[in-house]
N, C-alpha and C positions, 0 to 999 in steps of 0.2 A: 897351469895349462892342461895338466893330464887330468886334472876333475872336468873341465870344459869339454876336453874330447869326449871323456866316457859318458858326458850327458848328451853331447850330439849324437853319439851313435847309440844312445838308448832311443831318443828325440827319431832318428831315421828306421829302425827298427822298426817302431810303433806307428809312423808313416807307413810303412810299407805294408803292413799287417791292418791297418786303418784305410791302406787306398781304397778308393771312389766312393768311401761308404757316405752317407747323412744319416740324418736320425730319422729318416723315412724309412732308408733302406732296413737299417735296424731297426724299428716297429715293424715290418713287414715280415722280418725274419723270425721276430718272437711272437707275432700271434699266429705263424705256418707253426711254430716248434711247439708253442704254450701257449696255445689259442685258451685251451678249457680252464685254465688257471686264474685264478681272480687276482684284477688287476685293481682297481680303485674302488673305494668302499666310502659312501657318503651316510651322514650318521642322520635318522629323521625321528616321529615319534613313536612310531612302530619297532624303529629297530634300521637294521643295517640295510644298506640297498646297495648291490653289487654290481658293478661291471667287469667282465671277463677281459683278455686281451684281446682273443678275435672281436669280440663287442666294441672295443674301444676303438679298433683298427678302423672297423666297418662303419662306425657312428662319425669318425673325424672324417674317413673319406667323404661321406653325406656333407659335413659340414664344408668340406673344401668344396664339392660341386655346387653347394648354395651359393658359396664366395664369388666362385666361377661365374655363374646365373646371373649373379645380382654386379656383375663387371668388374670385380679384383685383379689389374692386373698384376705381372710378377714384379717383384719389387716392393708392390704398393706393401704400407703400415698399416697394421690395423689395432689398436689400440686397445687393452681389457683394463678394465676395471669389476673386478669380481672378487667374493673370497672365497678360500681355498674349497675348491667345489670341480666335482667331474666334468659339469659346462666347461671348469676355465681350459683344465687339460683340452678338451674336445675345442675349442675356440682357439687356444692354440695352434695346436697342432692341423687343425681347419685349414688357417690360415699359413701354415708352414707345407701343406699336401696343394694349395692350391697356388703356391709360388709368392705368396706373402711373406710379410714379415712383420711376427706379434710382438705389439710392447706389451709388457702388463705395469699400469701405475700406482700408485699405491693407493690406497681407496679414500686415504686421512686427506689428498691434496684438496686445495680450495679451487676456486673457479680460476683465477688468477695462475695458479700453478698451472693445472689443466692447460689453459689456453696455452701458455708457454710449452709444453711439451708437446700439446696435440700439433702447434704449429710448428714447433722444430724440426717435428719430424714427417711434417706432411701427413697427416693421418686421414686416410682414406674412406676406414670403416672404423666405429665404437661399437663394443662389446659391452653394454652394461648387466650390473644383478637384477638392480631394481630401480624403486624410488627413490633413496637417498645417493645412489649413485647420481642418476639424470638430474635432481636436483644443483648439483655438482656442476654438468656441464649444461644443462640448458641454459643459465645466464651469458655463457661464452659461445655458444653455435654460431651466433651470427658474426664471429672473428675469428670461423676455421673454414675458411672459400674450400680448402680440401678434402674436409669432410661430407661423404654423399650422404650413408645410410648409416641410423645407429639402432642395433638388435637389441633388446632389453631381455631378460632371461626370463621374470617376472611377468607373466602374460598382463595383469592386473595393473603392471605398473606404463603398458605402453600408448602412449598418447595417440587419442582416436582422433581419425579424421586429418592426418597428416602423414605424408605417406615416407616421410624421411625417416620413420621409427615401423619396426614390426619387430614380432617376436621371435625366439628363439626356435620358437615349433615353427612360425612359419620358414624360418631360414630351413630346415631341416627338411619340412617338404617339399624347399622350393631345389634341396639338392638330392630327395629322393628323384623328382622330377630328372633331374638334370642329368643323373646317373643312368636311367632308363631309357634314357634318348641319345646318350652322348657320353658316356663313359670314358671313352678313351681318350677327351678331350681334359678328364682330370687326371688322368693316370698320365698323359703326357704331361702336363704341369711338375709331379713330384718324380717323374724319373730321368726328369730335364737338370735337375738340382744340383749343385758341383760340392764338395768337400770346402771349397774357401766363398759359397756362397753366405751370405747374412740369413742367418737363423735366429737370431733376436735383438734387438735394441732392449737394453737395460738401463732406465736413467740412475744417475748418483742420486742420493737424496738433497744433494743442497745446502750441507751446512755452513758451504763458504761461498755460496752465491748460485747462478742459475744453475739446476740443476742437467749434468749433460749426457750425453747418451753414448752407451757406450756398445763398438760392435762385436758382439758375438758369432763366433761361424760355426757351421756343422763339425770341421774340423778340429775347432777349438772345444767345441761342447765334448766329441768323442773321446778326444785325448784328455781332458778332464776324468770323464767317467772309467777312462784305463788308469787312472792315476789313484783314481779314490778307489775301486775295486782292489786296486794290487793293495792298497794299503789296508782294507778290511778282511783281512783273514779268516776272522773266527765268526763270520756272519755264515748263517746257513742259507744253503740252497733258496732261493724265494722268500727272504724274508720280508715280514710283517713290518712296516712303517708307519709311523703318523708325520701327516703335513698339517703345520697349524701356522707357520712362518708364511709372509705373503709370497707369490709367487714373483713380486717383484724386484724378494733378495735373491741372489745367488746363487747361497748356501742353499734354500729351498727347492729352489729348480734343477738343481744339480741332483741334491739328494732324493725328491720325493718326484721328478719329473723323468729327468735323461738319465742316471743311474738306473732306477725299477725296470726301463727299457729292456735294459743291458739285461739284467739281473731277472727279469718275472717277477719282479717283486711283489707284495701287496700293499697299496699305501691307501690308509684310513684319513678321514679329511675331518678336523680338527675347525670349522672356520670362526669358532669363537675361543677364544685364546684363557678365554676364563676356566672353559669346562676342561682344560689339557689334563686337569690332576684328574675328573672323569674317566676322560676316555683313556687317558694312560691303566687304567685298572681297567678297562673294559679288554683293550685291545693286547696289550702286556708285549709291547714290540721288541725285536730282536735287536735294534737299533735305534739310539735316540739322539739325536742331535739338539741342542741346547744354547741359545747365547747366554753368555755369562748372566746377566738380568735373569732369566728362566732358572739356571741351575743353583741362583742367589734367594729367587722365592721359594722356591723349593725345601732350601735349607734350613730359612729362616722358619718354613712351616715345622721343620723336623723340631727344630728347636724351643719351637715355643712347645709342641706337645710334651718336649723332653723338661723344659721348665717348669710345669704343670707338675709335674709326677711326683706327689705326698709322699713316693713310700720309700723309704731309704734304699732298704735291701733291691727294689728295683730297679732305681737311679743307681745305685754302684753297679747293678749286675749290665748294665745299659754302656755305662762308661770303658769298664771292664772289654768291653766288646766291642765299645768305637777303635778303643786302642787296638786291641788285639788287629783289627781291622788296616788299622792304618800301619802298624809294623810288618803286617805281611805285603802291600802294597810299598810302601818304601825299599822292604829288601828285593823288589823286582827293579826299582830301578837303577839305571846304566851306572855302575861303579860300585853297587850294594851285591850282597848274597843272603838269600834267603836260607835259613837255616831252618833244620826239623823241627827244634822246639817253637818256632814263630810258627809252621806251617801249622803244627800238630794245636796249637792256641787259634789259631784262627779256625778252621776247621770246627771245633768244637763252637768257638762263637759264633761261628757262620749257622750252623745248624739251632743253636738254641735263640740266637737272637737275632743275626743280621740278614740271614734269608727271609726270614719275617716281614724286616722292616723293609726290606726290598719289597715283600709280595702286596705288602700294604698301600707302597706307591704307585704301583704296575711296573716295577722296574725290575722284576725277579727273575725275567728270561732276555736282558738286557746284556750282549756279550761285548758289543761294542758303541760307548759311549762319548762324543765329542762333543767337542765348543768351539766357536771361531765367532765372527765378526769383531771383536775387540779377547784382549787377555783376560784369560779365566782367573781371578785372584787365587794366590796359593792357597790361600786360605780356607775356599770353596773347595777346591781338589783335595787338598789333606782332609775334608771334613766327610767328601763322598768315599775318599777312602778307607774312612772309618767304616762305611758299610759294608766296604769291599765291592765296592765299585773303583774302576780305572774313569777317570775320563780325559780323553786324550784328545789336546787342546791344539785347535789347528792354527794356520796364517794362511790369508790369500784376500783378492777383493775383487771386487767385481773385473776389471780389467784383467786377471789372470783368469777369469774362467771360475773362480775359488778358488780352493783349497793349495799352497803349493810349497807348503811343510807342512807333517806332522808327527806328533808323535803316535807309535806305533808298538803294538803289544811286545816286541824283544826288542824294543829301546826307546823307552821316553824318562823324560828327567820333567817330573811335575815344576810347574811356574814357568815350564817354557815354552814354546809353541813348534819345536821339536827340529827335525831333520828335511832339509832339504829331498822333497819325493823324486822320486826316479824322474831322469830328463832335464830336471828343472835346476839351473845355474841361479846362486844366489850370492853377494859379495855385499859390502858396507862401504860403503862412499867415505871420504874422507871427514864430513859432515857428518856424518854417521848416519846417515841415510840407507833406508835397506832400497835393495837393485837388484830385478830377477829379471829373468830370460827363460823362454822355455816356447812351449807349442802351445799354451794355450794362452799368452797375453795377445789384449785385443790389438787389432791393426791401429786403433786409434777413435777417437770421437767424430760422432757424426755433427758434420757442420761446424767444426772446430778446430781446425787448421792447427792455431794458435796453441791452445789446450795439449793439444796432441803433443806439436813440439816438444811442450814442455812435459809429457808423459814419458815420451820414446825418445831416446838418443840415438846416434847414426848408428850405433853398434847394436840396435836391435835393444836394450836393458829396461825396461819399465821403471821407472823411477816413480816409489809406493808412494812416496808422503810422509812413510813413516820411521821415524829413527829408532833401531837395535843393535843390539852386540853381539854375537857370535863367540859363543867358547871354545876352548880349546878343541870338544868332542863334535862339533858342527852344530850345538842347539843354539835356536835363535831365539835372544829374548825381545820382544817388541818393548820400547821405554812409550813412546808416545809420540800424538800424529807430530810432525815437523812444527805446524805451522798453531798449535795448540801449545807448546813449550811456552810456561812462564817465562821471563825475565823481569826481577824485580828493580826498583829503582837502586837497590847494589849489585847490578849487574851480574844477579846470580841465576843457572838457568835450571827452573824446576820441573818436574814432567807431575801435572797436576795430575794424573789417573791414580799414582804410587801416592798421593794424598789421599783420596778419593775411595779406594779400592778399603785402604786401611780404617776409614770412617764406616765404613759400608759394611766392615765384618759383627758389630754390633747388631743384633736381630731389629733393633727396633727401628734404624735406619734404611729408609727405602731407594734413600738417592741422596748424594751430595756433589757441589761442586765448588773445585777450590779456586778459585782468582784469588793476582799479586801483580798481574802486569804491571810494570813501571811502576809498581807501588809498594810502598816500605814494608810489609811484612804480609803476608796468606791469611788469605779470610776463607770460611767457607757456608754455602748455603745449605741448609741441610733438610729434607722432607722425610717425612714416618712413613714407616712400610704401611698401609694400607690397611693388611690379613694382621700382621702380626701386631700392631699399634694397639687397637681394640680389645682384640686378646689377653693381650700385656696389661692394661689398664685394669681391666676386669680381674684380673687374679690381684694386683693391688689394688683393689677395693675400690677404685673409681668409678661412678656412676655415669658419668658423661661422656664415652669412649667414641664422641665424634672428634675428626684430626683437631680441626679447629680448636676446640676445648683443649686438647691433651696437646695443641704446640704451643699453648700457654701456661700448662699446671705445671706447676716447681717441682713434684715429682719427676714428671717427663724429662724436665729441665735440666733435675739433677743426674737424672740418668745418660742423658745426651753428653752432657759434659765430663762424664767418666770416661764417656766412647772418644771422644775428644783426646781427653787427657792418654786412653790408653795408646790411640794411633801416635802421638805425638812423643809418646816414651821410644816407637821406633823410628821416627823421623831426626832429621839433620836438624839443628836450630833452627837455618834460616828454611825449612820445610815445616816447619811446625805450625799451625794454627793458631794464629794470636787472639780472633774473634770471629763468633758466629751466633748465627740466626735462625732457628728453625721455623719454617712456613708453615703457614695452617692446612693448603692442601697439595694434594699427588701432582709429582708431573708425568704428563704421558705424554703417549702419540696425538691422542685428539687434542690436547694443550698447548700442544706446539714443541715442549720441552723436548721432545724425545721423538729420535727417528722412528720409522714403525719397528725396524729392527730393536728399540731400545737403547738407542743409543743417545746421551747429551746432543742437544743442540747448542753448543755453549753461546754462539753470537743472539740465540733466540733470550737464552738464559740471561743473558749478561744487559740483553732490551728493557725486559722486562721485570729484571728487580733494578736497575741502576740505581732509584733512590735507597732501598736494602743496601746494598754496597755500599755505595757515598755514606751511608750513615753509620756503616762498621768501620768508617776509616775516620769519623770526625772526632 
């Protein structure tokens, strides 16, 4: 009961320090403070194209008087579909100065999805990039009676001679217009706005059915962005960011949207997700956030270079200094002591090797480093701490706002997803269900009574989905979502990710997935990393290094089934792998496999190999 109180009066505190603000009021303050400061940075063929914060302030207000102009009232949805690009911010926040309120969807949906969202949520106005957006939704226009007007960004891509689509410039001068004649008619809009008004609708992705929308308030967004400040320490004054995650997850908009607010930040837009190892060396950010996926390619690239390397004395002197790396990171955490001779060994690695290989990734002025949307495998983290890199692996989801533990530079325990953050009440259900509380879980789902219910308890607790433990020192380890737990036909219950995770630490694996429901023993599906597949081939003399070729050559085969055998030496019996299949190609987001975030679709998964399965079981 006394942890409970000390988080309500942290929770009132931060009310009272937070009253009547919105994330207007706060843009407003930081381009009067740090107007000259660059604020978002879009990457073209020339080179970098910058917007300042006064720029950005004065360019969304334009945007919100086109909203105004063109009949937005407050309340109304307005829909984006964009990638990560200074339009989306601007389209945004448009629509959040003109008394709107912006979804962004994820750009992968099919028409069918689309329609489903745009009419759940009444969508007013579309924001699209281009042509393969409108592609998207012009099949479904005529089953959205709500939507009036859709703005395409793409001047080239807007459909002539019908007057329901114009361009982004024309939106622009239809709110320079609007501004010159009637200004006070937008300014009354955004400082009409309340603390628990809707600042955003966020859909789920869907992987257990329609996906639903969840509300976000200025309030909730605030006390997020106090939450994630307080816990970044070692960031400096305006730091340098890249946004390459859609603006549709969370994690993204928290960090490279309504944080930079807070902060003056500079965030670099990343919207093709291939060039991230690029522009990480171009831009070399202060801070980088990573889903486990990202910080998994990542490694796997370190690795293959490191398996490449003919020369002995440099492969020891390389190892030499992962270690060194990871004993000094180990003796930071909660229960360990770092001693001089570990210091005085790293130090010297750090200098002849692993600041190196940092400056090589763009990771060399990188002080604080996270992961969240799923658990970071231990195995990734011991491996970034070979560099001398921390990465400190968060929990939260879209209904809390993000982020709401983490671990933190004077106390994380890697493999966990850390400490309950200031405010935020967290406890373990009987089930073993994790259960928070705090200022930034949503009120509940839009148009989903039902849903809701079952999110929130009368007591205020969000109920995640996801089942963890909690040890003795407060760290919280997530096991896996509730309703994704095997159970096999011996009634035993497996958390397939801790199958999954341990397949996956093999470089040449790009994605596995294990099923056993109701069925006698674990099988798992297994796909080739993409980058590193090829790679690998070619240094073993195979001429064919397309996936297809190499998920049938008895090389790969034999390799795969080491990686097999080694996850299964740390597994329980009945966790262990009896049979598996490697696919000929990736799964991803446009596949369906994979949310955009990177995460399994297992019901997509489980669709579409069932003959693969049934034939691992006959």
């Amino acid at each position: 009961m006394a942890e409970e109180r000390g988080a309500a009066a942290v929770r009132a505190d931060l009310a009272r320090a937070l009253a009547g603000q919105t994330v207007p009021t706060r843009l407003a303050a930081t381009a009067a403070e740090h107007g000259d400061r660059p604020a978002y940075s879009d990457r073209g063929p020339d080179g970098w194209t910058t917007r300042t914060w006064a720029e950005l302030r004065r360019d969304a207000l334009t945007v919100a008087a086109g909203f105004v102009e063109l009949g937005l009232s407050p309340g109304e949805v307005v829909a984006l579909m964009m990638p990560n690009r200074t339009e989306h911010v601007l389209a945004d926040l448009g629509a959040v100065h003109a008394g709107g309120v912006p979804t962004t969807v994820y750009a992968t949906l099919a028409p069918e999805q689309i329609a489903f969202v745009a009419g759940d949520c009444a969508a007013a106005f579309a924001v699209l990039d281009g042509a393969d957006q409108l592609a998207r939704w012009l099949p479904v226009l005529d089953r959205l009676p709500a939507l009036r007007r859709v703005v395409v960004v793409d001047p080239a891509a807007v459909p002539e001679g019908d007057d329901r689509f114009l361009s982004f410039d024309a939106l622009l001068d239809l709110g320079r217009e609007r501004l010159g004649t009637d200004a006070a008619a937008v300014d009354g809009r955004w400082t009409a706005l309340r603390p628990d008004d809707t600042l955003t609708l966020l859909y789920t992705s869907g992987t257990t059915g329609d996906p639903k929308g969840v509300i976000i308030t200025h309030a909730m967004a605030l006390n997020e962005v106090e939450l994630v400040n307080g816990s970044s320490p070692g960031l400096p004054e305006h730091n340098a960011g890249i946004s390459y995650l859609p603006f549709a997850h969370i994690a993204d908009r928290v960090l490279s949207y309504y944080l930079p607010i807070r902060r003056a930040s500079h965030i670099h837009f990343c919207p093709d997700p291939t060039q991230l190892t690029t522009v990480l060396r171009e831009v070399r950010p202060h801070g980088f956030f990573g889903v486990p996926r990202v910080w998994e390619k990542i490694m796997a690239g370190v690795q293959a270079v490191l398996a490449g390397e003919r020369d002995a004395a440099k492969k020891a002197a390389v190892e030499g200094a992962l270690a060194a790396g990871r004993a000094y990171v180990t003796g930071q955490e909660l229960g360990n002591s770092l001693t001089p001779e570990v210091e005085e060994a790293f130090a010297r690695a750090d200098a002849a090797v692993l600041a190196p290989m940092r400056a090589l990734l763009g990771l060399d002025r990188v002080v604080q480093a996270s992961s969240a949307s799923a658990p970071l495998p231990e195995d990734v983290a011991r491996f970034f701490a070979g560099l001398g890199l921390k990465i400190f692996d968060a929990y939260g989801m879209t209904e809390t706002t993000g982020a709401i533990t983490a671990n933190l530079p004077d106390h994380f325990k890697l493999g966990t997803v850390g400490r309950a953050l200031a405010g935020v009440e967290l406890r373990i259900a009987g089930d073993g269900e994790i259960l928070v509380r705090g200022a930034t879980c949503t009120p509940g789902y839009r148009n989903r009574p039902e849903a809701t219910a079952e999110l929130l308890d009368a007591d205020g607790w969000v109920h995640t989905g996801d089942i963890g433990v909690l040890d003795d020192d407060g760290f919280l380890s997530v096991v896996d979502r509730k309703k994704e737990i095997i159970i096999t036909a011996g009634g035993e219950n497996i958390a397939p990710s801790l199958i999954e995770n341990h397949l996956k630490e093999h470089p040449l694996i790009g994605q596995a997935l294990a099923f056993g429901d109701r069925r006698p023993y674990v099988v798992a599906l297994i796909t080739l990393d993409g980058e590193v597949a090829p790679v690998w081939a070619a240094a073993h003399g195979l001429s064919d290094t397309g996936l297809t070729a190499l998920a049938a050559h008895p090389l790969v085969l034999a390799e795969v089934e080491k990686a097999v055998a080694d996850a299964n030496e740390r597994l329980a019996r009945v966790q262990q792998v009896k049979k598996w299949r490697v696919l000929p190609a990736e799964w991803t987001a446009e596949s369906e496999e994979l949310t955009p975030t990177l995460k399994l679709r297992r019901r997509i998964v489980h669709g579409k190999y069932t003959d693969v399965i049934d034939a691992l079981y006959a």
